[in-house]
N, C-alpha and C positions, 0 to 999 in steps of 0.2 A: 380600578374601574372595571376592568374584565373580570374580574372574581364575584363583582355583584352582579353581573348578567349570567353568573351558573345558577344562583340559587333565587332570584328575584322572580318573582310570580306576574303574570299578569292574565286580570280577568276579563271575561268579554262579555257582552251583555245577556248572555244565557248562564252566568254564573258558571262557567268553566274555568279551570287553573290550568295556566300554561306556562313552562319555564319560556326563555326568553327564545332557546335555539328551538323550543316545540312551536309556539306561534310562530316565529320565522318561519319553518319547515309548512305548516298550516296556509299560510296567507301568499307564500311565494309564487301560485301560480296565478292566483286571479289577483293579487296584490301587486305588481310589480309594473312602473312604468315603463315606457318605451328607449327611459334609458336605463333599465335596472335597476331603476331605485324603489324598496318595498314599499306601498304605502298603507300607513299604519291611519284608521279612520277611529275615532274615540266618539265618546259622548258623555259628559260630565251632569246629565240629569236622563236617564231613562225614561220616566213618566213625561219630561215634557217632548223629547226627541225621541218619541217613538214613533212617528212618521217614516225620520230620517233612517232608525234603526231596519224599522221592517222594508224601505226599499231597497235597501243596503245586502240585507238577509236576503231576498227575492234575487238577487244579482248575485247570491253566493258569494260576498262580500263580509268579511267579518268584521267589529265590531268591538272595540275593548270599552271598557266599563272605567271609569275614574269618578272619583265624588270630588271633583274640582278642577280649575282648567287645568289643559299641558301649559305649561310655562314652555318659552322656547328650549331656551338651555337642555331643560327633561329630555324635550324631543328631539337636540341634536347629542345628546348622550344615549339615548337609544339606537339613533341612525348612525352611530358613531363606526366608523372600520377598527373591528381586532386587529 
Protein backbone atom coordinates (compact mmCIF):
# COMPACT_ATOMS: atom_id res chain seq x y z
CA UNK A 1 0.00 0.00 0.00
CA UNK A 2 2.85 2.60 0.56
CA UNK A 3 4.42 1.94 -2.63
CA UNK A 4 1.31 3.12 -4.35
CA UNK A 5 1.29 6.46 -2.68
CA UNK A 6 4.97 7.16 -4.39
CA UNK A 7 3.89 7.07 -7.79
CA UNK A 8 -0.22 7.52 -7.70
CA UNK A 9 -1.15 11.04 -9.16
CA UNK A 10 -3.82 13.02 -8.10
CA UNK A 11 -5.58 15.84 -9.80
CA UNK A 12 -7.22 18.98 -8.79
CA UNK A 13 -9.64 20.72 -10.46
CA UNK A 14 -7.18 23.18 -12.25
CA UNK A 15 -5.97 19.94 -13.99
CA UNK A 16 -2.71 19.80 -12.02
CA UNK A 17 -0.74 16.52 -11.16
CA UNK A 18 0.28 15.99 -7.82
CA UNK A 19 2.06 12.91 -6.33
CA UNK A 20 0.50 12.08 -3.12
CA UNK A 21 3.41 13.50 -0.60
CA UNK A 22 3.36 16.93 -3.16
CA UNK A 23 -0.54 17.53 -2.36
CA UNK A 24 0.09 16.73 1.16
CA UNK A 25 2.86 19.22 1.31
CA UNK A 26 0.38 21.73 -0.93
CA UNK A 27 -2.82 21.57 1.31
CA UNK A 28 -1.20 21.15 4.91
CA UNK A 29 -1.46 24.55 5.91
CA UNK A 30 -4.94 25.59 5.07
CA UNK A 31 -6.00 21.93 5.00
CA UNK A 32 -5.63 20.69 8.29
CA UNK A 33 -8.10 20.46 11.26
CA UNK A 34 -7.70 21.38 14.61
CA UNK A 35 -6.73 18.07 15.32
CA UNK A 36 -4.20 17.48 12.57
CA UNK A 37 -6.03 15.82 10.41
CA UNK A 38 -5.57 16.94 6.54
CA UNK A 39 -8.64 17.52 4.89
CA UNK A 40 -8.86 16.40 1.47
CA UNK A 41 -12.14 18.27 -0.36
CA UNK A 42 -12.97 16.62 -3.94
CA UNK A 43 -15.67 17.08 -6.51
CA UNK A 44 -16.72 14.11 -8.72
CA UNK A 45 -18.50 16.71 -11.48
CA UNK A 46 -16.68 20.09 -12.03
CA UNK A 47 -19.51 21.66 -14.32
CA UNK A 48 -22.07 20.91 -11.89
CA UNK A 49 -20.06 21.88 -8.55
CA UNK A 50 -18.46 24.79 -9.71
CA UNK A 51 -20.07 26.97 -7.02
CA UNK A 52 -18.54 24.79 -4.44
CA UNK A 53 -15.15 24.63 -6.37
CA UNK A 54 -14.76 28.43 -6.84
CA UNK A 55 -15.72 29.22 -2.97
CA UNK A 56 -13.30 26.76 -2.05
CA UNK A 57 -10.39 28.37 -4.48
CA UNK A 58 -11.50 31.93 -2.94
CA UNK A 59 -10.45 30.45 0.61
CA UNK A 60 -7.27 29.09 -0.87
CA UNK A 61 -8.58 25.75 -0.46
CA UNK A 62 -7.74 23.22 -2.90
CA UNK A 63 -9.67 21.01 -4.75
CA UNK A 64 -9.03 17.43 -6.22
CA UNK A 65 -10.83 16.41 -9.37
CA UNK A 66 -12.28 12.53 -9.55
CA UNK A 67 -14.90 11.44 -12.38
CA UNK A 68 -16.85 9.37 -9.59
CA UNK A 69 -17.54 9.39 -5.92
CA UNK A 70 -14.67 8.76 -3.04
CA UNK A 71 -15.91 5.43 -1.86
CA UNK A 72 -15.11 5.35 1.97
CA UNK A 73 -12.49 2.72 2.06
CA UNK A 74 -10.56 5.23 -0.97
CA UNK A 75 -10.57 7.74 1.48
CA UNK A 76 -9.37 5.96 4.58
CA UNK A 77 -6.57 4.54 2.40
CA UNK A 78 -5.46 7.99 1.52
CA UNK A 79 -5.78 9.13 5.23
CA UNK A 80 -4.10 6.15 6.15
CA UNK A 81 -0.68 6.61 8.61
CA UNK A 82 2.74 5.21 6.82
Amino acid sequence: MIKRKKFALFTDTNDKHYTFEEYQTLIKDNQTDKDGNLIYLYANNKDEQYSYIEAATNQRIQCLAHGWPVRCSYGKYVGAKA
